[in-house]
GUBA-955046 format. One record per atom (N, C-alpha, C): residue in one letter; x, y, z. Coordinates in steps of 0.2 Angstrom, whole numbers, padded with zeros to 4 digits, always signed. Layout:
BEGIN
AXYZ
...
END
This chain:
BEGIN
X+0117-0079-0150
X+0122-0081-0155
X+0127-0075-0155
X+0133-0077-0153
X+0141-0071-0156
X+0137-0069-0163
X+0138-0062-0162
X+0136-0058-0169
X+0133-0056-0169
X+0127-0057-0166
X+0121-0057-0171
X+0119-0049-0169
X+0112-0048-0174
X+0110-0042-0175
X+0108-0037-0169
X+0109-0033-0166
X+0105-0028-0158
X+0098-0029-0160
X+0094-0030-0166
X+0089-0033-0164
X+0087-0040-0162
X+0090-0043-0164
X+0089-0052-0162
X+0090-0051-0154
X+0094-0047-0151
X+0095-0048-0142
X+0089-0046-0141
X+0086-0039-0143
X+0081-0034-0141
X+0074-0040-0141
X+0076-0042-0147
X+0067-0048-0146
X+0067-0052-0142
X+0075-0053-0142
X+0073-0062-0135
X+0075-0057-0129
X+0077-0052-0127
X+0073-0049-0120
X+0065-0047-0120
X+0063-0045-0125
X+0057-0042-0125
X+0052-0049-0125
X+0054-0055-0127
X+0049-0060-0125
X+0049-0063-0120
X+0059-0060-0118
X+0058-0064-0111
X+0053-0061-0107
X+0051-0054-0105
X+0048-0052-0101
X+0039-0054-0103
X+0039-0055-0109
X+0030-0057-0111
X+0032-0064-0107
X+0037-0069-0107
X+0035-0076-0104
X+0033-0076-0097
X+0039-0071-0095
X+0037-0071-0085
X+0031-0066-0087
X+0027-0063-0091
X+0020-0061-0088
X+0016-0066-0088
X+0017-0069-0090
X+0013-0077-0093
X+0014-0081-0087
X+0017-0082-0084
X+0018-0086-0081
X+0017-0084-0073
X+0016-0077-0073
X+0013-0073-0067
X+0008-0074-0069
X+0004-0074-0075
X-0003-0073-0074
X-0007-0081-0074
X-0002-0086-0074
X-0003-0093-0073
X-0007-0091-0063
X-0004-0090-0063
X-0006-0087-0054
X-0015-0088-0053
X-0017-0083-0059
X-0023-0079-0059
X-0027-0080-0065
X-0033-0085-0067
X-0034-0088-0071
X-0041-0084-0073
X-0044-0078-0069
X-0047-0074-0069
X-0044-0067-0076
X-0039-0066-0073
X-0037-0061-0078
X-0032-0065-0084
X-0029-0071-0083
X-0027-0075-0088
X-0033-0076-0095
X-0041-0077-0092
X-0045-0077-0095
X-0046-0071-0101
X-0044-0066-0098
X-0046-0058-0102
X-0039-0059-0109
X-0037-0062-0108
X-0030-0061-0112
X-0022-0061-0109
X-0018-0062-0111
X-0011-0061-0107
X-0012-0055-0105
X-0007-0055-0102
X-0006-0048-0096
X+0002-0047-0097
X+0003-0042-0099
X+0009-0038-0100
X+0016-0035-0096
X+0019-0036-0093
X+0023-0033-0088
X+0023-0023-0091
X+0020-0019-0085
X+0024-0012-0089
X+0030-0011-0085
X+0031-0014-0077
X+0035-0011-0073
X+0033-0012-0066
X+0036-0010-0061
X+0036-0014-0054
X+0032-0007-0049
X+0029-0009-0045
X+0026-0004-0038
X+0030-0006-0033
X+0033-0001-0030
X+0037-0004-0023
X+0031+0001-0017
X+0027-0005-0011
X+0023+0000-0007
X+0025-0002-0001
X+0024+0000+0004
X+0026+0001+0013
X+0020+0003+0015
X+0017-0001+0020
X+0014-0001+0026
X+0013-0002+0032
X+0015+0005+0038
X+0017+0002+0044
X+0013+0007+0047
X+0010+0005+0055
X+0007+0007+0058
X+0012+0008+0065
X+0012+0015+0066
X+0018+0017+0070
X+0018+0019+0078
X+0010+0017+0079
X+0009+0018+0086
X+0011+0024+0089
X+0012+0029+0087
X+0013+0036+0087
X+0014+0040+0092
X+0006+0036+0097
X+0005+0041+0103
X+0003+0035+0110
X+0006+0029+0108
X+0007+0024+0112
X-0003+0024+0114
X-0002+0016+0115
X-0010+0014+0114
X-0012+0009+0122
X-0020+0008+0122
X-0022+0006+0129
X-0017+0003+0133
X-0016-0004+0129
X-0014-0007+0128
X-0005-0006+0132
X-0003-0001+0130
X+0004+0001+0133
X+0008-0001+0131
X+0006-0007+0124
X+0011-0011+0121
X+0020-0006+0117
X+0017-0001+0116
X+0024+0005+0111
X+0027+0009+0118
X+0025+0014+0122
X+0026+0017+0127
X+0032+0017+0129
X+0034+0010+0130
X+0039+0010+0134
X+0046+0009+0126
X+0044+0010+0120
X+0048+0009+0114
X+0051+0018+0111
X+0044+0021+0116
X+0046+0029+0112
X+0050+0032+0114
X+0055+0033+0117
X+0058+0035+0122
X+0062+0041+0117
X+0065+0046+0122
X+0067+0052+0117
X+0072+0051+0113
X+0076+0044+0114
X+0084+0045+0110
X+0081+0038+0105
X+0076+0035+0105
X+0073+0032+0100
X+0069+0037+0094
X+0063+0041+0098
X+0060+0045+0094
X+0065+0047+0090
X+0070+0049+0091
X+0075+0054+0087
X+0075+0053+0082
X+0076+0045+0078
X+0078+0041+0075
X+0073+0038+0070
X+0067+0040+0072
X+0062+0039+0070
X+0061+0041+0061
X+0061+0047+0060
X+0062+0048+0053
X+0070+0044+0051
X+0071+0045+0051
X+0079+0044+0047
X+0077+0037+0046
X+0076+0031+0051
X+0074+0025+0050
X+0069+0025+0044
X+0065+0027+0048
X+0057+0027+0041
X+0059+0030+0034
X+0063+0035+0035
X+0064+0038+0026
X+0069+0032+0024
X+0077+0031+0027
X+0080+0024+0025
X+0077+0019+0022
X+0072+0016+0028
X+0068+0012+0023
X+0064+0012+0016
X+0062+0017+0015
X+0057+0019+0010
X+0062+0020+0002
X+0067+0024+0006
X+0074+0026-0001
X+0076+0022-0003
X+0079+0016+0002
X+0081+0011+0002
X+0079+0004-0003
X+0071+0005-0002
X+0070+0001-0005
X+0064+0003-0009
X+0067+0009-0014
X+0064+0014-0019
X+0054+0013-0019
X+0053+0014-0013
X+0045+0014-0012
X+0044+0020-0015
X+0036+0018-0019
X+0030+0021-0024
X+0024+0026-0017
X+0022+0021-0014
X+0018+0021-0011
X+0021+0021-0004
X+0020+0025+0004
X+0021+0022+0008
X+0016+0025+0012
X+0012+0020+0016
X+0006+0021+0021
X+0007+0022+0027
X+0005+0026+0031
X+0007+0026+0040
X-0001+0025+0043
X-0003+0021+0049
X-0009+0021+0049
X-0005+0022+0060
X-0011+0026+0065
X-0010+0026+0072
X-0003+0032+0070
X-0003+0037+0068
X+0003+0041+0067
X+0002+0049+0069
X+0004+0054+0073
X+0004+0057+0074
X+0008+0064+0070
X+0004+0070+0068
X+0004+0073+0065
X+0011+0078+0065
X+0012+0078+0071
X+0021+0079+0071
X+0026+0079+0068
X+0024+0069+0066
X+0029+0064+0062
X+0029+0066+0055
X+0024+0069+0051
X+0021+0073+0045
X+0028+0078+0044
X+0028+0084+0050
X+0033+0088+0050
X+0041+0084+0049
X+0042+0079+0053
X+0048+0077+0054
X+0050+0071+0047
X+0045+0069+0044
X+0047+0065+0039
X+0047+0070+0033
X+0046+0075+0034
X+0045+0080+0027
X+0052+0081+0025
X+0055+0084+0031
X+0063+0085+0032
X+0066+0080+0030
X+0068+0073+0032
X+0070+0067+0030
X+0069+0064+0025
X+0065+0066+0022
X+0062+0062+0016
X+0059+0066+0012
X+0064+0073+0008
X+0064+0077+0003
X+0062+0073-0005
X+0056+0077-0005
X+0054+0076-0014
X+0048+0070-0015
X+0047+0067-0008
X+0041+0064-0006
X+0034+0070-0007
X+0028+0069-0009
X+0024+0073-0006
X+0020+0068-0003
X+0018+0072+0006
X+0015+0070+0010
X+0009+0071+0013
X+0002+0068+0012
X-0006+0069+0013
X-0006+0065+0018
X-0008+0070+0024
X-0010+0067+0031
X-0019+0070+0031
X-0022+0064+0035
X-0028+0064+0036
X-0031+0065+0043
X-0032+0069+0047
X-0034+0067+0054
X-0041+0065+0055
X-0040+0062+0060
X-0048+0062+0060
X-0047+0061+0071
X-0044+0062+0073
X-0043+0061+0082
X-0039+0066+0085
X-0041+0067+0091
X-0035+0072+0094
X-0030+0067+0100
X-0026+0067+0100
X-0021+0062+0104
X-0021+0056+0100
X-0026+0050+0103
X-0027+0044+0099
X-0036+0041+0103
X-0037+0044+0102
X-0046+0043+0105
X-0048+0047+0108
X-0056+0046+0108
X-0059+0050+0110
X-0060+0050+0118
X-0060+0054+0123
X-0057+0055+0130
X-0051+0055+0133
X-0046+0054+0128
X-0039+0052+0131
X-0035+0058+0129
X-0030+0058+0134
X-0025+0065+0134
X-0020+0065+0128
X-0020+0069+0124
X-0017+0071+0116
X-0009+0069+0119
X-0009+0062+0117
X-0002+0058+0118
X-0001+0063+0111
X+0000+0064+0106
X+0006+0066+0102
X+0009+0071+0104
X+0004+0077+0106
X+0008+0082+0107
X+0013+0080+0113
X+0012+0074+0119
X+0016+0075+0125
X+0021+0072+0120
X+0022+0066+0118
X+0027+0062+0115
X+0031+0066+0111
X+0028+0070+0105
X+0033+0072+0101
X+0033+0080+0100
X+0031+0083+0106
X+0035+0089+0106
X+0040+0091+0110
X+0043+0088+0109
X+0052+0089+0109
X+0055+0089+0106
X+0052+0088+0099
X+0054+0088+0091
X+0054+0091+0086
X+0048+0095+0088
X+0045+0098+0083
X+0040+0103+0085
X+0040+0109+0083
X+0035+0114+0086
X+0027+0113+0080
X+0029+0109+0076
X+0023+0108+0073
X+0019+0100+0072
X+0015+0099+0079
X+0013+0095+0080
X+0004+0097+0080
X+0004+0100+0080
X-0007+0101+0076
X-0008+0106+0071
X-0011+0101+0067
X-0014+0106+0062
X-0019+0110+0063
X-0021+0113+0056
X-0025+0118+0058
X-0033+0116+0060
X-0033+0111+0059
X-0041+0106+0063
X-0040+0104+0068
X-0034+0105+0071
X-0032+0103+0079
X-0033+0094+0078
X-0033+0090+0075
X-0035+0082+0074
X-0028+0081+0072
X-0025+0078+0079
X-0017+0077+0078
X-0015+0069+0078
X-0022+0065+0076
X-0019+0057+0075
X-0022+0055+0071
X-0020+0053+0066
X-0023+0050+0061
X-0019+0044+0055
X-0021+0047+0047
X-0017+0042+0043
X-0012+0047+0038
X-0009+0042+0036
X-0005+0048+0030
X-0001+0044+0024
X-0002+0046+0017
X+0003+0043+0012
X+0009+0047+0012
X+0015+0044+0009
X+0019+0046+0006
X+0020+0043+0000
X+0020+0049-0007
X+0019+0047-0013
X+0025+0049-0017
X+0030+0046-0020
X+0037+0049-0021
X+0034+0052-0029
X+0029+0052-0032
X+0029+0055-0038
X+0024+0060-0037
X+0021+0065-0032
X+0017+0068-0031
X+0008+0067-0032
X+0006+0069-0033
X-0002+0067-0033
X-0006+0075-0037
X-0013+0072-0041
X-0015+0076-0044
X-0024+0080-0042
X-0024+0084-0041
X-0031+0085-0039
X-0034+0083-0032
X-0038+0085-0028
X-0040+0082-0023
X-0040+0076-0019
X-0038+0074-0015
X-0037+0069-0010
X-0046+0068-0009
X-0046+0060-0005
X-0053+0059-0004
X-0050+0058+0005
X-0054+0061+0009
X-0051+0061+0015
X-0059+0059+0019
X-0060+0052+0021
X-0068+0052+0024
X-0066+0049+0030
X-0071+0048+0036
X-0072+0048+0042
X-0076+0041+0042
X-0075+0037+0043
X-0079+0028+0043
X-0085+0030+0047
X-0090+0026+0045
X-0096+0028+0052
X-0097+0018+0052
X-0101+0019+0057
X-0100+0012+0061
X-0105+0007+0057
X-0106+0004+0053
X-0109+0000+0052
X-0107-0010+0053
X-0106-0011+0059
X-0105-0017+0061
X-0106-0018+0070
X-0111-0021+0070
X-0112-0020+0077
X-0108-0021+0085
X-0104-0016+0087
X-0100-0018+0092
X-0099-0024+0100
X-0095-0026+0100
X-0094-0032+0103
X-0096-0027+0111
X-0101-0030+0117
X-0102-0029+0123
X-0096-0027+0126
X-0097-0020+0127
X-0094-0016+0130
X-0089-0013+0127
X-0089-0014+0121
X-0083-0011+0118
X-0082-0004+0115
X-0080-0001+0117
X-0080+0007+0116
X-0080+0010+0107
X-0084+0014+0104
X-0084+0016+0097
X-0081+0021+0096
X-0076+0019+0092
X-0071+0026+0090
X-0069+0026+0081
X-0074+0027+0076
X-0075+0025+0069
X-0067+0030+0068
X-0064+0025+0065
X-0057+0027+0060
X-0056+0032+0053
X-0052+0032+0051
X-0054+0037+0045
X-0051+0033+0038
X-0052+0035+0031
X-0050+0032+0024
X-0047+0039+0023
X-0039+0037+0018
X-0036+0042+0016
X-0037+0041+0009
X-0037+0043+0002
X-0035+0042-0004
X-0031+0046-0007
X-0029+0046-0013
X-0022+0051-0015
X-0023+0049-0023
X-0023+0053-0032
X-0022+0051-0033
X-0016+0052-0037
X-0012+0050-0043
X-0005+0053-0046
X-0003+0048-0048
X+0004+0049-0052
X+0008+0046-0056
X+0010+0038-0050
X+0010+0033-0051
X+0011+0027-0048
X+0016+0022-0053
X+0023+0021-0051
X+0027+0017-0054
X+0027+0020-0063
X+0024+0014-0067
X+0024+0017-0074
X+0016+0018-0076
X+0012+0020-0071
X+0007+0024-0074
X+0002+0029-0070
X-0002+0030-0070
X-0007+0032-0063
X-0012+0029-0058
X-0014+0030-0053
X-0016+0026-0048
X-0019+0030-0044
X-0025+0027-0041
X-0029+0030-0032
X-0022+0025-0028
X-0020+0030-0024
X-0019+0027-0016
X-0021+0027-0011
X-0023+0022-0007
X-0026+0022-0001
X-0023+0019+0006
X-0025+0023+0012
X-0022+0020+0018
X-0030+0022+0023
X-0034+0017+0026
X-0037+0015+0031
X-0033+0011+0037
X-0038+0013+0042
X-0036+0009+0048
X-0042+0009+0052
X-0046+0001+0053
X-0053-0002+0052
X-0050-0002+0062
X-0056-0003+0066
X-0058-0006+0071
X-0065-0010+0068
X-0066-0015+0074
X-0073-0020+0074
X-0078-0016+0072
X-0078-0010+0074
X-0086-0007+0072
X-0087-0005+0064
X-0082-0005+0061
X-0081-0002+0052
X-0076-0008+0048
X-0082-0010+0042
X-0081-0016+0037
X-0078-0014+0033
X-0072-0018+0031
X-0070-0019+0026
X-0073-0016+0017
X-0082-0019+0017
X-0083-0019+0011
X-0087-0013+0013
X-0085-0008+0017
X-0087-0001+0018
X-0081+0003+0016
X-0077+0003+0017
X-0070+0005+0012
X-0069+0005+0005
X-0073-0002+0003
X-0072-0005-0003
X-0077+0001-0006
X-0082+0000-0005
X-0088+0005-0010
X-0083+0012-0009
X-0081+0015-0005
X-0080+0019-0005
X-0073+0023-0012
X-0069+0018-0010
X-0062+0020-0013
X-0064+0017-0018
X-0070+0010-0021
X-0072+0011-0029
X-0076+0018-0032
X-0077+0019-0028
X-0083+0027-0030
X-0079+0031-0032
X-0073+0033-0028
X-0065+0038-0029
X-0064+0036-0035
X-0060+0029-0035
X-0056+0029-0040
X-0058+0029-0048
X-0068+0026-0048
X-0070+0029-0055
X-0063+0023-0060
X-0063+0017-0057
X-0060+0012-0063
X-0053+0012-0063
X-0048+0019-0061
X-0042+0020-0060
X-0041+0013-0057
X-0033+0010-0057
X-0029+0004-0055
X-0030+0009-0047
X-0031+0006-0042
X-0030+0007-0034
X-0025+0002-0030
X-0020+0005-0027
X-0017+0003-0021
X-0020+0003-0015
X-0022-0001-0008
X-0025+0001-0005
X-0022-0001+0000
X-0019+0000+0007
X-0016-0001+0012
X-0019-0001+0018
X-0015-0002+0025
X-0016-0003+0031
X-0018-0006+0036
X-0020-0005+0042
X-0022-0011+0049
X-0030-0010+0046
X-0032-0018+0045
X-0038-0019+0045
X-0037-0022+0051
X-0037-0023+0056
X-0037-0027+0062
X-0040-0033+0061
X-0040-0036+0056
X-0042-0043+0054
X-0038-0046+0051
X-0035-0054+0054
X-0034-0061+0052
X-0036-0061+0046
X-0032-0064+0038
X-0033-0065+0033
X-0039-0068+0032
X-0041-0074+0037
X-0044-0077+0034
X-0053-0077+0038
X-0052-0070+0039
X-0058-0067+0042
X-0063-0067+0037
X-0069-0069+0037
X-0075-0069+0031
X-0074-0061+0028
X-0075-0057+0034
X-0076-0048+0033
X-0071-0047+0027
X-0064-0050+0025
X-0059-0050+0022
X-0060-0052+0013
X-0066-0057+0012
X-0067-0060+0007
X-0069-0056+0003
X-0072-0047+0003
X-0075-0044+0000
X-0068-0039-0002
X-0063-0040+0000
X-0059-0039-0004
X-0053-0041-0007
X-0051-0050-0007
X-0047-0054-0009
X-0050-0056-0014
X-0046-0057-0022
X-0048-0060-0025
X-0042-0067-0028
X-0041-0067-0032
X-0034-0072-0034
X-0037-0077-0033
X-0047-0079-0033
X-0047-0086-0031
X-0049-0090-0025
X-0048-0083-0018
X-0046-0086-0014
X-0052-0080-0009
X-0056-0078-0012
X-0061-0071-0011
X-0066-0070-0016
X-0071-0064-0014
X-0077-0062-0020
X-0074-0055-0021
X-0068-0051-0020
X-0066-0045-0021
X-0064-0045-0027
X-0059-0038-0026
X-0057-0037-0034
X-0051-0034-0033
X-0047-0038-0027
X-0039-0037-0025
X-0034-0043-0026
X-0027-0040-0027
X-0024-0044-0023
X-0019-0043-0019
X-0016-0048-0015
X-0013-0045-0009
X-0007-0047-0010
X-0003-0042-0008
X+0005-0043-0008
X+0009-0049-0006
X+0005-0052-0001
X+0010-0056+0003
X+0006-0064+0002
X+0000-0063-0003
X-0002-0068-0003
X-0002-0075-0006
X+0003-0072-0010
X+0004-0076-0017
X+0009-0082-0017
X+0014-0083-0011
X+0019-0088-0010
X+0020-0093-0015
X+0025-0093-0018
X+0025-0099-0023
X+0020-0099-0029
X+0020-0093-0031
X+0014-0094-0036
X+0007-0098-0033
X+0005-0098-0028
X+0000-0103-0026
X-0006-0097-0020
X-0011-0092-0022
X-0013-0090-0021
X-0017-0092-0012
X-0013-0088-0009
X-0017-0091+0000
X-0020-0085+0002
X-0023-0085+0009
X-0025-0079+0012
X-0021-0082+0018
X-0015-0078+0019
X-0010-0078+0025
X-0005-0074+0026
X+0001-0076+0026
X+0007-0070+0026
X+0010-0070+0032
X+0016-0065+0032
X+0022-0066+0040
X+0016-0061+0045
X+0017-0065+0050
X+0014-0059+0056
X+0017-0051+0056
X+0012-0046+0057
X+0014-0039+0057
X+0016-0037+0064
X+0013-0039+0067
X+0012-0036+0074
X+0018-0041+0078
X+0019-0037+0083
X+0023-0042+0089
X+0020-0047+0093
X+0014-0047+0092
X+0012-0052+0095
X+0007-0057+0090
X+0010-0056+0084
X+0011-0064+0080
X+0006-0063+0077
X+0003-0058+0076
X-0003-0058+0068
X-0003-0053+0063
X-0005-0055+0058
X-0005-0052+0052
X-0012-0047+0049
X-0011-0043+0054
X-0018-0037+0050
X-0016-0030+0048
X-0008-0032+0044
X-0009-0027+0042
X-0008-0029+0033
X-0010-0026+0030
X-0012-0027+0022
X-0009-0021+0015
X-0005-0025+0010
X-0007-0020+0003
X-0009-0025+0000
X-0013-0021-0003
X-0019-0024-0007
X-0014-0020-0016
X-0017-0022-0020
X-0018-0021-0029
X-0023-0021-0031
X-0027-0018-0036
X-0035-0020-0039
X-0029-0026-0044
X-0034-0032-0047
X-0031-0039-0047
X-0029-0038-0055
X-0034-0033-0059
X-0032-0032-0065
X-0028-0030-0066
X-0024-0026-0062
X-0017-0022-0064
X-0011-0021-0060
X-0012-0026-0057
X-0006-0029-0050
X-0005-0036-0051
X+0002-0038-0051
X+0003-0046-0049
X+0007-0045-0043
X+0005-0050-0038
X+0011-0050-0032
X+0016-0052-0034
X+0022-0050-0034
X+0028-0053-0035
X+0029-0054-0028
X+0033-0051-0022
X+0036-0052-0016
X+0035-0048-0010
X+0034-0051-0002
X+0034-0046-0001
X+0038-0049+0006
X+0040-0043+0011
X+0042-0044+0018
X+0042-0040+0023
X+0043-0042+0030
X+0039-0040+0036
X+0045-0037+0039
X+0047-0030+0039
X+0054-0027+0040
X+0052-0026+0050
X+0058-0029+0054
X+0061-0024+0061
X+0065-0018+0061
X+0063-0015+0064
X+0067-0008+0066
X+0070-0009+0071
X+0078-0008+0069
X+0081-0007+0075
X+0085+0001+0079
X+0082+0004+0083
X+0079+0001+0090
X+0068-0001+0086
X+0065-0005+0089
X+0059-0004+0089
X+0058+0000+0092
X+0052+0002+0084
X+0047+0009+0088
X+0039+0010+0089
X+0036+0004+0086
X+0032+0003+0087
X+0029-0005+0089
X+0023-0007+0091
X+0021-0015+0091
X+0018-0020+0085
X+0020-0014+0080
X+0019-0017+0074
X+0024-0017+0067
X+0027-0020+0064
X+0030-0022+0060
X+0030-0019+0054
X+0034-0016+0050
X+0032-0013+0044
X+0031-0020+0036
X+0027-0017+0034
X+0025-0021+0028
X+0029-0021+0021
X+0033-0023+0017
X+0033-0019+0010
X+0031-0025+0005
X+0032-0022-0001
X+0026-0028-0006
X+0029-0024-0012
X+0031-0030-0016
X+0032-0027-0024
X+0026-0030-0030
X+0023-0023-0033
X+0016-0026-0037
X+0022-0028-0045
X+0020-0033-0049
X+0022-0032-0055
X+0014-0028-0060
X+0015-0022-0062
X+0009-0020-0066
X+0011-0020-0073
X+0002-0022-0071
X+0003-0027-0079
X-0006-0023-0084
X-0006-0024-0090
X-0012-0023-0093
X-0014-0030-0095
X-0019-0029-0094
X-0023-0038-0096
X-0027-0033-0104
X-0027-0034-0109
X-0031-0032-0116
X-0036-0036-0116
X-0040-0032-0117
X-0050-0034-0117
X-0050-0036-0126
X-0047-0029-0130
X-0046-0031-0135
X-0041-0029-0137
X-0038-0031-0145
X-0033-0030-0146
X-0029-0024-0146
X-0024-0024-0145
X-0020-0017-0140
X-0022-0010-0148
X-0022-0006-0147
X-0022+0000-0151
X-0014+0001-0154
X-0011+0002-0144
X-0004+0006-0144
X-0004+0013-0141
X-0013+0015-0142
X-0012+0020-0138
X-0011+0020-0132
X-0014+0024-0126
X-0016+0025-0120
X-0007+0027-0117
X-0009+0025-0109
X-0004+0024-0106
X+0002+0018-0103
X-0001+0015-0105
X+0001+0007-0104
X+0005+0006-0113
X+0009+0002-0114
X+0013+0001-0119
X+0013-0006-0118
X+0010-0008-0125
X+0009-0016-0128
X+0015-0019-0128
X+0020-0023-0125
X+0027-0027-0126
X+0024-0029-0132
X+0020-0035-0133
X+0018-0039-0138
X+0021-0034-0144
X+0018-0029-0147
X+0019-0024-0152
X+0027-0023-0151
X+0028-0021-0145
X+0038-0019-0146
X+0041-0023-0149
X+0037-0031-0146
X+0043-0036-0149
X+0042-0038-0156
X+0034-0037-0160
X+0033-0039-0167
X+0037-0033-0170
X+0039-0027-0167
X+0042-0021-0173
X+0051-0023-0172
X+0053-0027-0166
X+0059-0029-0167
X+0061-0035-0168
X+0057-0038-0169
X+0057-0046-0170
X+0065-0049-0175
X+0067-0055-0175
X+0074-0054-0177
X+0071-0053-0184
X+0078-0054-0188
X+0079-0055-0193
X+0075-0047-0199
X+0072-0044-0194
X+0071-0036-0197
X+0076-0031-0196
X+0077-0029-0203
X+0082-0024-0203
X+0080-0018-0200
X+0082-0012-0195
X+0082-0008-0192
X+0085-0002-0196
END
């Protein structure tokens, strides 16, 4: 109403935000059970797998070219600035690219994990041939120049958890075993703190082997968890960590959520029409809002970059205090509610 008091506006935005958590959490009947769920603020995260040092397969190779490489950071920091990412993942990326996105993308801090020299075991160290033309600092000090790596726009606090996957899933006839590696990071995240993670699974390493792993890191922390599990949504190995409903996990996934109606599917990541690459939210304190399947023009790799907006929310077990980190709307809106004098 013309006139009225700066509180009267302040209460009817501040409910308008408690209605859309409500109505996000209509989604998810799991955490709708614990109590509403609060909006504090939004997560923007990217996940792309960049083929770095061109694979069997030969599918990027013919994309890497010197006057494309060039282009390579400036694209990826645009994207990421662009579209004010929190979180961003790189899985199949060579250590290089670490140096060149440093430059590009000032006030990131950036945690690469290697665990390969080139991009497998007996094959000739593609990163150094690809991308030293660009950069004189393509190996680290453990000579492992293929690996994963976060970029965190609000830094990270204490030790990284950097593990090597061992094989526990028995490999398909003839199929060569090269176990992948788990990155984690932990730090300020949107409006609170967070584990981040980037893996990148082959058939021989399970999904709910990541899982035990990055719950034991994070010790309860809200977790972001990214990257190529090389598995179709609606792969069983998957269910150990989708929840919404649609799993026995204790995630949900960015692109899952379409229409408020939780699925396990999403747009293909890859060029050749599938979707394995994934961000995950632990379910308690992520709602998917949206997400999309970015091209790079020129393309630089055979896979598609990911991004996903979480809305983070607190679901209260009991009634809110007011302390911690997380801020009760409910309470902002009873201490502004109309018709109080200010």
């Amino acid at each position: 109403m013309a006139g009225g008091r700066r509180g009267d506006a302040t209460g009817l935005v501040v409910w308008g935000v408690v209605l859309a958590a409500l109505v996000i959490g209509r989604a998810h009947p799991a955490a709708a059970a614990q109590g509403a769920a609060f909006v504090n603020g939004m997560v923007n995260v990217l996940t792309y797998n960049v083929c770095a040092s061109g694979n069997k397969a030969g599918t990027c190779v013919a994309d890497l070219t010197y006057a494309r490489r060039k282009t390579w950071a400036r694209q990826v920091a645009d994207l990421i600035r662009s579209r004010k990412v929190d979180v961003a993942s790189f899985t199949e990326m060579c250590y290089a690219q670490v140096s060149l996105l440093k430059r590009a993308l000032p006030g990131y801090r950036i945690v690469w994990y290697g665990y390969a020299r080139g991009c497998g075991p007996g094959r000739s160290d593609g990163c150094r041939r690809l991308w030293g033309d660009l950069t004189d600092e393509t190996t680290p000090p453990d000579g492992l120049t293929f690996g994963v790596a976060l970029a965190l726009r609000d830094g990270t606090e204490g030790p990284p958890l950097r593990r090597r996957l061992r094989v526990d899933h028995a490999p398909r006839a003839g199929e060569v075993v090269h176990p992948r590696g788990l990155l984690c990071a932990r730090g300020p995240v949107g409006p609170g703190r967070a584990v981040s993670c980037v893996t990148h699974l082959s058939d021989t390493e399970t999904p709910r082997q990541v899982l035990r792993l990055v719950t034991s890191y994070a010790g309860g922390d809200p977790v972001i968890l990214t990257g190529d599990f090389n598995r179709m949504p609606k792969d069983p190995q998957l269910s150990s960590l989708y929840g919404m409903g649609v799993g026995d996990g204790p995630y949900a996934e960015v692109d899952a959520a379409s229409c408020g109606v939780p699925v396990r599917g999403g747009e293909a990541t890859t060029r050749g029409g599938r979707k394995i690459d994934y961000i995950f939210g632990t379910e308690a304190d992520y709602r998917p809002l949206r997400a999309a399947v970015i091209d790079t023009r020129p393309e630089l790799s055979d896979h598609r970059a990911l991004t996903g907006t979480f809305a983070a929310v607190t679901t209260p077990r009991t009634p809110p205090s007011g302390d911690g980190p997380w801020r009760d709307i409910a309470q902002e809106s009873r201490r502004r509610r109309p018709g109080r004098r200010r």
